[in-house]
C-alpha positions in Angstrom: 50.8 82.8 -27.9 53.8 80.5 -27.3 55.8 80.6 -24.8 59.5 81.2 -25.2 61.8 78.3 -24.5 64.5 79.2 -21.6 67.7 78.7 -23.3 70.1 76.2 -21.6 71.7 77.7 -18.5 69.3 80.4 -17.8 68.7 78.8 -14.9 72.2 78.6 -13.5 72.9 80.8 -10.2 75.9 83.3 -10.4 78.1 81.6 -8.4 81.4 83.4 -8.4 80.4 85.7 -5.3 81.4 82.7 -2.8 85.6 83.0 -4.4 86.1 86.2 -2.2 83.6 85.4 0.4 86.1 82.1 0.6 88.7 84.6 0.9 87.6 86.1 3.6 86.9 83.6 5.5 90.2 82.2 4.9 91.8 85.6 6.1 90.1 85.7 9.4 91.1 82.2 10.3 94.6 83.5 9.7 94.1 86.5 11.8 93.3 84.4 14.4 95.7 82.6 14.1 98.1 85.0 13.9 96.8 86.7 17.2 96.5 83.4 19.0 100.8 82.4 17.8 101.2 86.0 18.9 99.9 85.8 22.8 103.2 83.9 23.6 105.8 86.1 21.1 108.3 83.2 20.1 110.8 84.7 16.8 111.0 81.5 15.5 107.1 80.5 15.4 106.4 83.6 14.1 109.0 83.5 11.3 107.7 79.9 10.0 104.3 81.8 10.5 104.8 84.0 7.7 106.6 82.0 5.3 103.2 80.0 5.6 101.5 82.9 5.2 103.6 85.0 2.4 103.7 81.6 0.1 100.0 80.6 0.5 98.7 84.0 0.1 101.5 86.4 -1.3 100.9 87.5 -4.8 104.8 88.8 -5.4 104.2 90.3 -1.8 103.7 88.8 1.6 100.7 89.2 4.2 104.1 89.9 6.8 107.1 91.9 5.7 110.6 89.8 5.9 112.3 92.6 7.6 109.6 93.8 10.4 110.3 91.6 14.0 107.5 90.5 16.0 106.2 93.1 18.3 107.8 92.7 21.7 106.0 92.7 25.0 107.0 95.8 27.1 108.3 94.8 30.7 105.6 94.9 32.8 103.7 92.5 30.1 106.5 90.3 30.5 106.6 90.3 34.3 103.0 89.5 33.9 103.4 86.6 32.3 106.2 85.4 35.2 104.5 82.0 36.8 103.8 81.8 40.5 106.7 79.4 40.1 109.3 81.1 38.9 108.3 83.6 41.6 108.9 80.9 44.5 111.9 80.1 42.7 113.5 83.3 42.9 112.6 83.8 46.4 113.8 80.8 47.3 117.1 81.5 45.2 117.5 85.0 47.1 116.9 83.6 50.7 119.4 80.8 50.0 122.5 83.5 48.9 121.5 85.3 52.3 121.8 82.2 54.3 125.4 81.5 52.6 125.9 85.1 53.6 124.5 85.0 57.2 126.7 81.5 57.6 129.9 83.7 56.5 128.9 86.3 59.0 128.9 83.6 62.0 131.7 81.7 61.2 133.7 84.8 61.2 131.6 86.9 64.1 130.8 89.5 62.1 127.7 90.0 63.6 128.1 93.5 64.2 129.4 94.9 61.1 127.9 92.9 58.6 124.0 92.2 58.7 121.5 90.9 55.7 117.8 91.8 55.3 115.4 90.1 52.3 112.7 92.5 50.9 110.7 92.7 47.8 113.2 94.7 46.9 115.9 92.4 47.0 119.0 90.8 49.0 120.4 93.8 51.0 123.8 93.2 52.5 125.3 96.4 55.3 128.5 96.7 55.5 129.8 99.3 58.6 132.2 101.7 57.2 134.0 101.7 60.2 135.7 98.0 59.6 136.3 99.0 55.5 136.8 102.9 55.7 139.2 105.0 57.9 137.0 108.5 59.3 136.6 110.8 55.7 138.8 108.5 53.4 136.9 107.0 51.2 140.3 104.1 50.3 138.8 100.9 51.5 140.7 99.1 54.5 142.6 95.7 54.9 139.3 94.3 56.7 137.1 95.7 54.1 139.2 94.6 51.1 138.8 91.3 52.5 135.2 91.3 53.2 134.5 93.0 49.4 136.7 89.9 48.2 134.1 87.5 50.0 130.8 89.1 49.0 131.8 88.9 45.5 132.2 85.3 45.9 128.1 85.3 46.9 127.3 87.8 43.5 128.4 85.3 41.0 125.3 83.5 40.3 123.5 81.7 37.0 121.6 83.9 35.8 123.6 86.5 37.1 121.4 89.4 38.6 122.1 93.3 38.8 123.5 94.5 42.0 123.6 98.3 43.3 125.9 98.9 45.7 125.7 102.4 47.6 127.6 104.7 49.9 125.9 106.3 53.1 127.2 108.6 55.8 126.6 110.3 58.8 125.5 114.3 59.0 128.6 115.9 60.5 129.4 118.0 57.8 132.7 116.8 55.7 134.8 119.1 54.5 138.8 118.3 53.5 141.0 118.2 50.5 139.4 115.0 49.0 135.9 115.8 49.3 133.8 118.9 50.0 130.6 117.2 51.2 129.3 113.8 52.5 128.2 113.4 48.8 131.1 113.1 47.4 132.9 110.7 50.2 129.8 108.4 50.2 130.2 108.5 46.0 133.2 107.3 46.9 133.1 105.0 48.7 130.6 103.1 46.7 132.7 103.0 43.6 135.9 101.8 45.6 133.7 99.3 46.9 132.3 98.3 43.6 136.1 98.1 42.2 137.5 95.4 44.7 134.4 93.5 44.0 134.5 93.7 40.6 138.0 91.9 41.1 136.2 89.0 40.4 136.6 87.9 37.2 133.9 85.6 37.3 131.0 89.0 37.5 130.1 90.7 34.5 130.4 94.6 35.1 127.7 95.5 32.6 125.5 94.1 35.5 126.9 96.9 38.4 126.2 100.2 39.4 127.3 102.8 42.2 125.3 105.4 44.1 126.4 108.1 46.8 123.5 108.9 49.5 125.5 111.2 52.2 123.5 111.9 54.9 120.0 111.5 53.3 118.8 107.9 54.2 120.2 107.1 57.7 118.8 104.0 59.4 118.5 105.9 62.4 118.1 109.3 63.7 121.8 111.0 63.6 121.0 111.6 67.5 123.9 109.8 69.1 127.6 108.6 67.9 125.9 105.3 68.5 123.1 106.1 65.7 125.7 107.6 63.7 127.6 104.7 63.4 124.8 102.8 62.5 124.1 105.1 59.4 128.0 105.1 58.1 127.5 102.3 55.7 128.1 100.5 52.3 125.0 98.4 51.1 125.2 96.3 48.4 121.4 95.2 46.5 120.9 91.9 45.3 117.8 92.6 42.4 116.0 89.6 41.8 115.6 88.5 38.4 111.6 88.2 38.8 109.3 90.2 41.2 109.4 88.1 44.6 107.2 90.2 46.6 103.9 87.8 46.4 105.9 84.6 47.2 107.7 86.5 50.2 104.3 87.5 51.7 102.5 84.1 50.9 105.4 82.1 52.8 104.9 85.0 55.7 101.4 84.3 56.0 101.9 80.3 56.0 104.4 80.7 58.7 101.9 83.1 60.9 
């Protein structure tokens, strides 16, 4: 019996499997690169990104929409990616602003109504209402005026940073035609405060804000007129612009 001849080509492999397998490949090198440009969200990387993309793939329509932004880290992943630097940096940024502040309060001796205290919450300058407020008014004095006009001088910073400023009082009830409660006058206060600061042309007002404690976070016990004139205060917050808490208690620790 004879055999039948193999026509030419029978032997030939189906080769057209490897064009999407290609594909694929290609994709997930994309992918990763995508995810790798991504880690570190940059707008303008990751528009050249997908025109690369959108041409070298897109049939009509790209692998990215035009219109859709890169995703963008929420706040706490960006305060993860602060450095340790920038964290020394800021700290170091704070404690100079408080020792400008502390040099002001010596030159002019006054040491015992103005006083400065560094945290990891930020810059926290005291002001005693008794030099800035006359008892249950809440319009800020000739002294204060001129101390508010100072401090503002120490705000104006590059980058410029938020700053709360808040009104405290004593607990002897208040009760007069202005205000019906300690709320209100420490309210107040703040925002009268706030207003001479914000003078300054040089501050942006978009970065301030007021609040009114009353009687509700004294320093002390309200025991003694002593202790209650500790607790009749103004404080304005200095909030750093990165977390400075680490740095603070790594330059505490090198210094015990």
């Amino acid at each position: 019996m004879s055999k039948k001849k193999k026509k030419k080509g029978d032997s030939h492999v189906d080769e057209s499997w490897l064009l999407p397998y290609s594909d694929m490949l290609t994709l997930l090198l994309a992918l990763f690169i995508v995810l790798f440009a991504m880690s570190e969200v940059d707008t303008q990387k990751y528009q050249k990104l997908a025109q690369v993309f959108n041409s070298e793939f897109g049939d009509g329509e790209g692998i990215f929409e035009e219109e859709e932004a890169p995703v963008e880290l929420d706040n706490e992943a960006n305060e993860d990616q602060v450095s340790e630097e920038q964290e020394t940096n800021e700290m170091l940024s704070m404690k100079e602003i408080q020792q400008q502040i502390n040099e002001y309060i010596e030159e002019n001796n006054l040491g015992d109504v103005l006083g400065t205290q560094l945290s990891d919450e930020g810059l926290l300058v005291s002001i005693m209402n008794d030099v800035s407020f006359d008892p249950g008014s809440a319009t800020v004095s000739g002294e204060g005026r001129e101390i508010a006009s100072e401090i503002s001088n120490f705000l104006d910073t590059d980058p410029p940073r938020q700053i709360v400023i808040s009104g405290h009082t004593d607990d002897i009830p208040m009760n007069n035609r202005q205000f019906g409660s300690n709320w209100e006058l420490s309210v107040m206060r703040a925002v009268n405060f706030m207003s001479l600061i914000l003078d300054n042309d040089h501050l942006d007002p978009t970065k301030f804000s007021a609040k009114g404690f009353g009687q509700h976070k004294p320093l002390v016990p309200n025991t003694s007129d002593e202790n209650r004139l500790k607790n009749r205060r103004v404080e304005v917050l200095i909030l750093p612009n990165y977390k400075i808490k680490e740095a603070l208690e790594k330059e505490e620790t090198s210094e015990n």
